[in-house]
N, C-alpha and C positions, 0 to 999 in steps of 0.2 A: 504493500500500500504506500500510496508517493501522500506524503500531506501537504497539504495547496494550504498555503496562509494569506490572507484575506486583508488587504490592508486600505484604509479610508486613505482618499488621496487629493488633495488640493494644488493645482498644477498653475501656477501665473506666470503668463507668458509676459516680459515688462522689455520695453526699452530703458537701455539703458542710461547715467544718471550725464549728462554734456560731460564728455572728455572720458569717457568711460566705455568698456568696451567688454565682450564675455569673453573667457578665454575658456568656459564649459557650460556648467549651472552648478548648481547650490540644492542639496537638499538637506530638508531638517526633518529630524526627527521632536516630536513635540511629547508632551509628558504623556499624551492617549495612548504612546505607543508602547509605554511602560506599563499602562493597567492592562493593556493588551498582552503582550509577553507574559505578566504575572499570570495570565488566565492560561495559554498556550504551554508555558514552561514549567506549572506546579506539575503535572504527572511525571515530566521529565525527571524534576528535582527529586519527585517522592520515589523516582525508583532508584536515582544515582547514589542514595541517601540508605539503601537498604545495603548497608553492607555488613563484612563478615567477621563476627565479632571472637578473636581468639579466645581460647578455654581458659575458664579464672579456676588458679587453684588455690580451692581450701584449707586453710590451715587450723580450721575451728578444732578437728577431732585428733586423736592421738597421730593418725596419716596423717597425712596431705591427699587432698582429693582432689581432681583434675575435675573439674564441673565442665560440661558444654552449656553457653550462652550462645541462643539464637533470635535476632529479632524477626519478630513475625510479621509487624505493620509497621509501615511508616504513615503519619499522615500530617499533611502537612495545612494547619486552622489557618493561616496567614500568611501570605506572601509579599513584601510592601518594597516597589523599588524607588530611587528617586533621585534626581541627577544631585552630582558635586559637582561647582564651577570650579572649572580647570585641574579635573580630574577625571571624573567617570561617573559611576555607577555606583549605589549604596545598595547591600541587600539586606533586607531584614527577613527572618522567616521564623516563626514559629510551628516546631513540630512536635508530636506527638509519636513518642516511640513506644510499641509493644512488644515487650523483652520476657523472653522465657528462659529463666533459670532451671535446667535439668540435673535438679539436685534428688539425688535418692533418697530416701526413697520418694519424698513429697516434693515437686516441680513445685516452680514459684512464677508466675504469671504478674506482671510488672507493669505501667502505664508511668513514662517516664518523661515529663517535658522537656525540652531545648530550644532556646533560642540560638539560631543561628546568625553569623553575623559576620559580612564581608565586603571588601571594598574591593570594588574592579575598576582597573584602570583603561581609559577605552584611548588606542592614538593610531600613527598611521603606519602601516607594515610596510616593510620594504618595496612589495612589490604594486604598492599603491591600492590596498583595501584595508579595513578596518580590524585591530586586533586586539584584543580582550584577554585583563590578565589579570589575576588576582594577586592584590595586593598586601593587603589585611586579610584576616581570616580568623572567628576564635568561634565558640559555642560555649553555652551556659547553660550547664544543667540544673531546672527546677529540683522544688520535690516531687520523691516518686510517688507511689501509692501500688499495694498490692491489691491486684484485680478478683483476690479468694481471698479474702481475710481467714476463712473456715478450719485453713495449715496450721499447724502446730508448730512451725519453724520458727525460730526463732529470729525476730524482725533484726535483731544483731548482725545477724546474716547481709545485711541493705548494705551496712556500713560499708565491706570491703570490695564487697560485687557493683557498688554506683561506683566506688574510686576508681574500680576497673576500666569501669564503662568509662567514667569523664574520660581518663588516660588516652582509651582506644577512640573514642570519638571525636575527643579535641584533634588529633590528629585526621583519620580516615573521613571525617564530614568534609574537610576543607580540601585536601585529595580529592574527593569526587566532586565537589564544586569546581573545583581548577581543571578536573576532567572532561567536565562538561562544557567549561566555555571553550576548551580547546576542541570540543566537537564542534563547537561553533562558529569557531575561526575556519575551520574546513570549510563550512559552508560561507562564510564571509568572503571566503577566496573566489568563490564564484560570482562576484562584482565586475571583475575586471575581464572575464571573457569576449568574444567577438560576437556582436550581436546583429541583424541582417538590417539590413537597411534598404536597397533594392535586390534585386538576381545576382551582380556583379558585387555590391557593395559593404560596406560590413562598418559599424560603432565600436571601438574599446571606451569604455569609460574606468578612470581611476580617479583617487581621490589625490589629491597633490597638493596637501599640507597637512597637517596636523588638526586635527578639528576640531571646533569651538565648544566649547562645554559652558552652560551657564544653569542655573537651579529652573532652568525654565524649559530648555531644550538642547540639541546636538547639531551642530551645523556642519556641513563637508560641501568643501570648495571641490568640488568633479570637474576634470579637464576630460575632454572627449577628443577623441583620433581618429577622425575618418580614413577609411581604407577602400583604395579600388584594386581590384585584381589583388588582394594582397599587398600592396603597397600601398605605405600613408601619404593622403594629400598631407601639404606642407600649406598651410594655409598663416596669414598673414598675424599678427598676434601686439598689441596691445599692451601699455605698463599697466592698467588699472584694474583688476578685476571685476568684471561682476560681482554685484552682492546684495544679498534680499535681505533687509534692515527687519531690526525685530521692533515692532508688533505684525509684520507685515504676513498675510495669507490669515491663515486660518487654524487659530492655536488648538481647536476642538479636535481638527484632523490630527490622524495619529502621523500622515508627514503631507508635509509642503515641498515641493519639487518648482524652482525658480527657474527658466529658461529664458536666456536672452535673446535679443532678435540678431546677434552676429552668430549664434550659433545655431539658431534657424533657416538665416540665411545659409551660413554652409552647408547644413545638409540639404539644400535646393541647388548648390553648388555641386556638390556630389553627387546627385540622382542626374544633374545635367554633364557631369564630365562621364558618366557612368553608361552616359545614351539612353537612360533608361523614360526620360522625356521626350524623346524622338519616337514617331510615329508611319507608317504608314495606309493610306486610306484605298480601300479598293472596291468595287460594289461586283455586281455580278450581272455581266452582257446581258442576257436573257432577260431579267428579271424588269418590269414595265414599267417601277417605278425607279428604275436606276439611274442615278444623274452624273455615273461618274462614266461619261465614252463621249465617245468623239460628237456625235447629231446631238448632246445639249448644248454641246461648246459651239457646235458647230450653226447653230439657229443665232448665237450672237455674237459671235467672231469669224466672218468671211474666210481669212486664210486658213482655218481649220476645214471649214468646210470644203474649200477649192481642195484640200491636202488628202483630205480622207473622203472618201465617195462612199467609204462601209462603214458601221457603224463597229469603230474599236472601243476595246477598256482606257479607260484612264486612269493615271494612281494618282496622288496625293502624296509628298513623299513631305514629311514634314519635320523640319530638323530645328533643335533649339541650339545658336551659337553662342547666345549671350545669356548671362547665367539669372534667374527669374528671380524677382527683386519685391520682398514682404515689404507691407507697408503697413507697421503698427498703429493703432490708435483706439481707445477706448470702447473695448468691446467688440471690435472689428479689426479685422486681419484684409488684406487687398493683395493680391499676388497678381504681377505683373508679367507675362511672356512676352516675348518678343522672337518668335520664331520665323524661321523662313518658310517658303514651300514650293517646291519644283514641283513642276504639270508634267507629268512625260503619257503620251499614247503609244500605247502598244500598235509597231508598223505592221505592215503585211507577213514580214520575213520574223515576226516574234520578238525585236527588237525594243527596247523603249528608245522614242524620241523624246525632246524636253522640247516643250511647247513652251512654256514663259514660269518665270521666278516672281513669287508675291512676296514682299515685306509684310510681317503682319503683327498686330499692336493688341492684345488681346488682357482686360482689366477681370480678373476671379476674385469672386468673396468665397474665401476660406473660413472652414467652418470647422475646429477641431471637436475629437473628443477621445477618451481612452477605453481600449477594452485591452482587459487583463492586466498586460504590460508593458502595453504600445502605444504610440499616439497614432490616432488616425485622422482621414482629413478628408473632407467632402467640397465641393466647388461646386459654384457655378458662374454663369457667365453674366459681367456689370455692363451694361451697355451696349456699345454698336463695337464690332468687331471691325477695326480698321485695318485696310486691306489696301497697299499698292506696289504697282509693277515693277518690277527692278532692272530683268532683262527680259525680253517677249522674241523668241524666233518664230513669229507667227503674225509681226505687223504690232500697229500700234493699239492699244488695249490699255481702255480709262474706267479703271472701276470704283472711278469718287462719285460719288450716290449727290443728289440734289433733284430739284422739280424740273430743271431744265434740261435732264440726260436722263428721260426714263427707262432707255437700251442700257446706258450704264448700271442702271437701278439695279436690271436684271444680272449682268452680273455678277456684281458685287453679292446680290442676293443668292443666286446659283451656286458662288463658294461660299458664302457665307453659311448656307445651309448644309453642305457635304464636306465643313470643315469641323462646325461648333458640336456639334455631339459627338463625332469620332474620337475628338480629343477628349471631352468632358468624358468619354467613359472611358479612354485609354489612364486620364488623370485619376479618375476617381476608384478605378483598378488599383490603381500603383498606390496611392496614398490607402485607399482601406486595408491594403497588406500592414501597415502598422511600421512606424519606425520604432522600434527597440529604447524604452527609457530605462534610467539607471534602475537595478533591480538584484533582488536571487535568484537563485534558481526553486522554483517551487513557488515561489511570490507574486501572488499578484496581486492588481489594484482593484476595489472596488469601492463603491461610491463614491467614482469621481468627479469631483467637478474642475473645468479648466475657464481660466478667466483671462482676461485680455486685457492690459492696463498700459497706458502711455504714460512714460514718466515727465515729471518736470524738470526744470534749467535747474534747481538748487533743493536743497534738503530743508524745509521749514517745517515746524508743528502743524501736524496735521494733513501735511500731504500724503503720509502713507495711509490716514484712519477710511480710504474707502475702501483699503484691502482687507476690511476684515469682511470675513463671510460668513453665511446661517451655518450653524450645527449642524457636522456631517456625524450621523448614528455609528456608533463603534461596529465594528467589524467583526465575525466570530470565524473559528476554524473551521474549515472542512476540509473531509479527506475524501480522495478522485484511486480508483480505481486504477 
């Protein structure tokens, strides 16, 4: 059984602050994600906790008696964690140990408390994810209580059999706590893996400092690598970092995930050095309502006509040179293409000719949102789709739309119709595959919300107070088959 962990997730997409620039994003971890683990990690704890308690020997009778001690139950009433500024992690636990003394002839059945009690240090691993380590560590044994008062044993007997236990358990609890967060760090390690971004493309993200710790929450500065073909773009880079100021996002969510717009941009940079923006459009001859062959072009463009006297396909070959350009602003995202598009008709002999090259100007409102552990992104199209000639080997062809060229109207209108939904669903293919945000393995996001904020020229009170958001419901565990 794989267990899927479920995380509330608050995602603000911000421009950055004048003279500033992202060199990744920023994610926090806020104190929800602590009551969250406490919920997730007590079964962990209560078994790590169940350990194997060597034999006390009696020294009450004229022998020495090798007694076996075994606990039966661990259970742990309280779990409490809570961050230390610029340090880590407090744990508190209260547990409840069931200890059977198998003394002869009459066993003694025990109910013995402990407070647990340890500090972990949370900073950056070498190889750029998070690493967890205990620093502190003690346990404090309650009184006990026998579970059968009805024995005849002698409660004297408690004396040297608790010293025992403290002995072994001061020691062995803190071992298996340090055991466990080193299981954790394992899974920590899978932060920093390749995460897909188109067919070609691929995300590393790592953490590349040392991360904020305050009584309130956890912050990590994450640099991201884009990669084509296995090899990292080298993209241009910035002294200031991005930085998501605290009260900003949504302290309720158990984490906030800050994304800047030079790191959105690059990844529209990547999807277009990747080709994976590039298109091409085909329709099918036979079919009655096809408008991609020669007799549509050819009813408004003479040299097509005089060229072809049969009615051939034509492609749409459509390539993006210059790399597509977000335009943040409150609550709305604007993606700008500027692709080309070669006409080519398939000749007699099976060949493609190139009929004319269009410039083309094309305004999408982008609409994100996250499933699992991706960002996804839906589009459509803002206005009139401008369209003009570059190179025409088929004569002169004016396709600026106005009331005094209603031939031009047509067709402007004619590509404009066998352009805008090829791509809109070619785009909205490639963006619902999901780009890979920082994450586990096993982790995903759920109830997210992704918000969109333009920032201002300077930092004054109160610029940040619209980034708080309504209470996102805590998140519970499930396990996936």
């Amino acid at each position: 059984m794989a267990r899927t962990c479920e995380w509330g997730l608050l995602l603000v997409l911000l421009l950055p602050l004048v003279g500033a620039s992202s060199l990744g994003t920023v994610v926090r971890f806020n104190k929800a994600t602590l009551s969250y683990v406490s919920d997730i990690g007590k079964p962990h704890l209560q078994r790590a906790l169940q350990v194997t308690v060597p034999n006390f020997l009696d020294r009450s009778g004229k022998v020495p008696q090798s007694t076996r001690i075994q606990i039966l139950d661990v259970h742990i009433s309280r779990l409490q964690l809570k961050f230390i500024a610029d340090f880590g992690v407090h744990l508190r636990a209260a547990v409840n140990f069931t200890v059977k003394v198998l003394r002869v002839p009459e066993p003694l059945e025990l109910m013995l408390p402990v407070v647990l009690l340890a500090g972990a240090r949370v900073a950056q691993s070498s190889i750029g994810t998070l690493v967890i380590s205990i620093s502190t560590c003690s346990s404090l044994l309650g009184q006990a209580s026998m579970l059968d008062t009805s024995h005849s044993s002698s409660p004297a007997l408690l004396v040297p059999v608790l010293k025992h236990l403290e002995t072994v358990l001061n020691n062995k609890l803190c071992l298996s706590v340090s055991g466990l967060l080193q299981d954790l760090n394992v899974h920590l390690g899978t932060f920093i893996g390749l995460k897909p971004v188109g067919p070609e493309s691929q995300i590393r993200y790592s953490v590349i400092n040392a991360p904020t710790i305050t009584s309130d929450y956890i912050s990590l500065d994450v640099n991201a690598v884009l990669f084509l073909l296995g090899n990292p773009i080298v993209l241009p880079q910035e002294d200031t970092p991005f930085v998501l100021p605290w009260p900003a996002g949504n302290r309720d969510a158990m984490m906030n995930l800050g994304i800047s717009q030079y790191m959105f941009n690059s990844t529209f940079l990547l999807l277009q050095k990747a080709g994976s923006l590039n298109l091409d459009v085909t329709g099918q001859l036979d079919s009655e309502d096809n408008l991609l062959n020669t007799s549509a072009l050819a009813q408004l463009i003479p040299e097509v006509a005089r060229q072809f006297t049969e009615p051939m396909p034509v492609v749409l070959r459509v390539r993006l040179g210059t790399t597509p350009v977000a335009m943040i602003h409150a609550n709305n995202i604007t993606l700008r293409l500027q692709p080309f598009i070669e006409v080519l008709a398939v000749s007699s002999n099976s060949a493609f000719q190139s009929l004319f090259f269009l410039d083309v100007v094309v305004n999408l409102s982008l609409q994100l949102s996250v499933s699992r552990a991706k960002l996804q992104g839906k589009t459509s199209v803002l206005g009139d789709v401008q369209l003009s000639v570059s190179t025409s080997n088929v004569g002169t062809i004016n396709v600026s739309v106005g009331p005094e060229a209603p031939m031009m109207n047509k067709v402007h209108t004619l590509l404009d119709r066998v352009f805008e939904k090829p791509l809109l669903d070619h785009l909205n293919a490639l963006l619902g595959m999901g780009i890979a945000l920082p994450s586990l393995m096993n982790f995903v996001f759920v109830n997210a919300e992704v918000s969109v904020y333009e920032s201002h020229t300077s930092m004054t009170p109160g610029v940040w107070d619209w980034m708080t958001e309504r209470l996102l419901p805590a998140a519970k565990a499930a396990s996936v088959g």
